[in-house]
C-alpha positions as CSV (number, residue, x, y, z in Angstrom):
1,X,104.8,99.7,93.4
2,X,108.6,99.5,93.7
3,X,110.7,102.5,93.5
4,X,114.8,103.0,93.3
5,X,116.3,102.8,96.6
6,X,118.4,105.1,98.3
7,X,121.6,104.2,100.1
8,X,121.9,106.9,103.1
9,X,117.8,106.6,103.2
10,X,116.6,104.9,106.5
11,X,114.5,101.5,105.5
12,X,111.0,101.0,106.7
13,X,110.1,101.0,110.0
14,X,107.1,100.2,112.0
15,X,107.5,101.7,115.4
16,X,104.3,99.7,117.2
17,X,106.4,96.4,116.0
18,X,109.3,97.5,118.0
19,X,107.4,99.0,121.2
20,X,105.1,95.5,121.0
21,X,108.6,92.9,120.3
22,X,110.4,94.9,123.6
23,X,107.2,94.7,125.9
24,X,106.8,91.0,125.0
25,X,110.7,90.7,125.8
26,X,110.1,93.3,128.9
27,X,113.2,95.6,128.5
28,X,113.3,98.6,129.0
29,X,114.5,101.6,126.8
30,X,117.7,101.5,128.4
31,X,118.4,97.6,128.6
32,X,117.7,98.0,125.2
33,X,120.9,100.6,124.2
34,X,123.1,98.6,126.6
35,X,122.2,95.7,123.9
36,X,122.5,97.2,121.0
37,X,126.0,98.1,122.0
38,X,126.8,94.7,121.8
39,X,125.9,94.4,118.4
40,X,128.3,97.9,117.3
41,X,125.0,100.0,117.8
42,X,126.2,103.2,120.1
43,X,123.0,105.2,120.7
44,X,121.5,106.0,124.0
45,X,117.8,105.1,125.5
46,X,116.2,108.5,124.4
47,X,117.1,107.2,120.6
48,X,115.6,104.1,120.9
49,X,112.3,106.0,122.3
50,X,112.3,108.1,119.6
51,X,112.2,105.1,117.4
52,X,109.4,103.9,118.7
53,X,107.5,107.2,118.9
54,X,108.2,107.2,114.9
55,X,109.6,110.5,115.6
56,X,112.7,109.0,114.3
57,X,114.0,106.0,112.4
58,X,117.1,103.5,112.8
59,X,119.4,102.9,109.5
60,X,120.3,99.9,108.6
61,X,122.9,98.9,110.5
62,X,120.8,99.9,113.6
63,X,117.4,98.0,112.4
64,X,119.6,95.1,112.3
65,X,120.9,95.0,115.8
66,X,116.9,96.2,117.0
67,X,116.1,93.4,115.4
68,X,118.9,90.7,117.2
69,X,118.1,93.0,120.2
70,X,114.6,92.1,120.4
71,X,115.0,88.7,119.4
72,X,112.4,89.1,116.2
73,X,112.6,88.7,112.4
74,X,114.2,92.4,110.8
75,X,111.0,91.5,108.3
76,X,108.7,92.3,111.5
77,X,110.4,95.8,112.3
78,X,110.5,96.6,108.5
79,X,106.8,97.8,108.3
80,X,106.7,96.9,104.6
81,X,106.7,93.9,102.5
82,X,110.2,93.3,101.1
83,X,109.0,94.3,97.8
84,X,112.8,96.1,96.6
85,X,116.0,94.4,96.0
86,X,117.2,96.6,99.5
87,X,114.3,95.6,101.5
88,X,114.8,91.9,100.5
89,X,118.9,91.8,101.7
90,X,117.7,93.5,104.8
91,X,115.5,91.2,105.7
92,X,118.0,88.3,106.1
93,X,120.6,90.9,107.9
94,X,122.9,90.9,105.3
95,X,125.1,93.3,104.3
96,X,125.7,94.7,100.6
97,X,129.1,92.6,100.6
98,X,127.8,89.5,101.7
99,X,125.0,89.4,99.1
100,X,127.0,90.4,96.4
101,X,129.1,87.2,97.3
102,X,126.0,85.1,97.8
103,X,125.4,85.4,93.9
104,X,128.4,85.7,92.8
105,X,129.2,89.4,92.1
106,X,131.0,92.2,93.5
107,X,129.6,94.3,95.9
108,X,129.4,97.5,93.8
109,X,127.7,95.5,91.4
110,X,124.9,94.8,94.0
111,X,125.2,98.3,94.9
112,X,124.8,99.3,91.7
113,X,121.2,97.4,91.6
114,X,120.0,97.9,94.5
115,X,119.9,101.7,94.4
116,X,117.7,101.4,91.4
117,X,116.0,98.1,92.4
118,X,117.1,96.8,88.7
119,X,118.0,93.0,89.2
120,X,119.7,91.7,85.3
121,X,121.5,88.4,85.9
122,X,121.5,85.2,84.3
123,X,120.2,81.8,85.7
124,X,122.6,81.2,87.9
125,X,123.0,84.1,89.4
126,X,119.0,84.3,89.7
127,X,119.2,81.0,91.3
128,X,121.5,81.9,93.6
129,X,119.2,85.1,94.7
130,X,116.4,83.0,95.0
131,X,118.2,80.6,97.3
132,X,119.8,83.1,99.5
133,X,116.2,84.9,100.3
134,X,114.6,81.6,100.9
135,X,110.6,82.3,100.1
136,X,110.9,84.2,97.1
137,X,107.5,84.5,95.1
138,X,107.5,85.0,91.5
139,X,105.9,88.4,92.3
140,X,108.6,89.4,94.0
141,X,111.3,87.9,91.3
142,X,109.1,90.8,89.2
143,X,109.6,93.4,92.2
144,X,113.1,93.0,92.9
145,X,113.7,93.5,89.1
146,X,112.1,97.1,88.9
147,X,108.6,95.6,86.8
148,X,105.9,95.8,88.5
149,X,105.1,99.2,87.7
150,X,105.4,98.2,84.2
151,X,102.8,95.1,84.8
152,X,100.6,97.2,86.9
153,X,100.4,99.5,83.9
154,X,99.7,96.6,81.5
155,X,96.9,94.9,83.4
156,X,95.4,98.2,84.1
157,X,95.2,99.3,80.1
158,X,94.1,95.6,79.2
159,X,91.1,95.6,82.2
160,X,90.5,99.2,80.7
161,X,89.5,97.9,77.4
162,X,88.2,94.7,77.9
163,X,90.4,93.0,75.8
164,X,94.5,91.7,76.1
165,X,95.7,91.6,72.3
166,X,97.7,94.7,73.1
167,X,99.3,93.7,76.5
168,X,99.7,90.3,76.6
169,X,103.0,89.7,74.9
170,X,104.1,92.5,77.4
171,X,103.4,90.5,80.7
172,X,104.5,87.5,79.2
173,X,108.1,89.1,78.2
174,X,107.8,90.9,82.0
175,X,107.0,87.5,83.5
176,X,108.5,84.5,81.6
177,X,106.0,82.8,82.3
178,X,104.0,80.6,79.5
179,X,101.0,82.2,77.2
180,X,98.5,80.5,77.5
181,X,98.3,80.2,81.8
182,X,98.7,83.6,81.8
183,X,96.1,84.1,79.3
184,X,93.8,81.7,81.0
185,X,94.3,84.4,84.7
186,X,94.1,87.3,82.4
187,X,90.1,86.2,80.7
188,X,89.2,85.1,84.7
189,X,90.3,89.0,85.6
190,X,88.3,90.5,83.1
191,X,85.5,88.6,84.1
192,X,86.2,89.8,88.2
193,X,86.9,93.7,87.1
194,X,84.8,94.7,84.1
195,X,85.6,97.4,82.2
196,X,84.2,100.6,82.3
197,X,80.6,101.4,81.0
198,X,82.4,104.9,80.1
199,X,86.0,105.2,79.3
200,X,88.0,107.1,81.7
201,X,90.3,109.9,81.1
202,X,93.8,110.0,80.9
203,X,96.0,107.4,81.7
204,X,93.9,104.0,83.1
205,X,94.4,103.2,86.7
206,X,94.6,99.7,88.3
207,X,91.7,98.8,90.2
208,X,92.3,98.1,93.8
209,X,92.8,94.3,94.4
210,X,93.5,93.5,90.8
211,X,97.1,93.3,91.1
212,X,96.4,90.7,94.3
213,X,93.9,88.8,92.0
214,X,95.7,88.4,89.2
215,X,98.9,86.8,91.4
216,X,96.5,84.8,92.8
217,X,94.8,83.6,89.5
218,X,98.3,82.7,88.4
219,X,98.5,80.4,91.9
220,X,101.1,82.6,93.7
221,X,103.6,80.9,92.2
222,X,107.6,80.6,93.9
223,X,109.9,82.2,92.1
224,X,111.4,80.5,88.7
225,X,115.0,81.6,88.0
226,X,115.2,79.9,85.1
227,X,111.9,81.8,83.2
228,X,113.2,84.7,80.6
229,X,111.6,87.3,82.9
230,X,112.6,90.9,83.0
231,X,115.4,90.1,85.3
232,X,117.4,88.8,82.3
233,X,116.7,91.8,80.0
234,X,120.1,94.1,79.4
235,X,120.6,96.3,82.4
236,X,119.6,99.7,80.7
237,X,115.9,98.2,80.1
């Protein structure tokens, strides 16, 4: 599930990514500063240790230059799939600025959405996201837009009782995608994760591996700018 992001937070880290990427380059701790100096990183060899101990964590701006450091993708270093608006842009090293300018807004407008991982734009804009972060899935179209908490809820009330009259119209407005395919995933789902013999209490939960399933009953498709997903809902929704 995707959650709100926040600024001064560090992002992600996987500290076995970075201790494996600097053995395979064979630097040590402090070849390792001395680099990252280069790239406007000032911290010394007992920092970048700590890093990989997980006693600690780089920011961004660090996690970056690790990454250029260590010659490796910042996705490897991250830990975590770039599942948030935040996670995405760091992936691809770029800064708030430079997105913003990527699609065509201002940078405390990008801000402004990625501290509550809440992307609203119109097609063109969305085009120009997708385009930027090359390999955008539609899942992640969803993600980035602050939904799929709201899908994981839907598919876990419909699996819950058997039945989709009540939540398909609500993945469909949360996707943009048309009816009937995802009708056609959501009746193969049903048939993978039964419902209950006894109702559950309380709120119904999503079954592990349905959220995987139903993406890939849908084919995994690439992300579609142009389908009246939740990304082009008003920004207070």
């Amino acid at each position: 599930m995707t959650q709100p992001s926040d600024p001064g937070s560090p992002p992600p880290f996987d500290p076995a990514a970075a201790r494996t990427a600097r053995a395979v380059m064979a630097l040590t701790p402090e070849r390792v500063a001395a680099s990252l100096a280069s790239y406007g990183v000032n911290v010394f060899p007992t920092d970048v240790r700590a890093w990989e101990a997980g006693t600690a964590a780089p920011d961004e701006h660090e996690l970056i230059g690790l990454a250029r450091t260590l010659a490796v993708p910042v996705e490897r270093l991250l830990g975590a799939a770039p599942t948030t608006l935040q996670l995405v842009r760091i992936r691809t090293g770029l800064t708030r600025a430079e997105a913003g300018r990527k699609v065509g807004m201002s940078e405390a407008t990008w801000a402004r959405m990625e501290r509550t991982n809440c992307w609203r734009a119109d097609e063109r804009r969305t085009e120009a996201l997708v385009r930027t972060f090359g390999g955008l899935s539609h899942r992640d179209l969803v993600d980035v837009s602050g939904a799929s908490d709201e899908l994981a809820r839907l598919l876990a009330a419909g699996l819950a009782q058997g039945r989709w009259s009540a939540q398909l119209s609500g993945i469909c407005e949360v996707l943009g995608t048309r009816r009937r395919r995802i009708s056609e995933a959501l009746d193969a789902l049903t048939a993978e994760f039964p419902p209950p013999a006894e109702k559950p209490e309380g709120e119904p939960v999503l079954p592990p591996g349905a959220a995987d399933r139903f993406w890939g009953l849908l084919g995994d498709p690439a992300a579609d700018p142009f389908a009246p997903g939740a990304w082009r809902r008003p920004p207070n929704r």
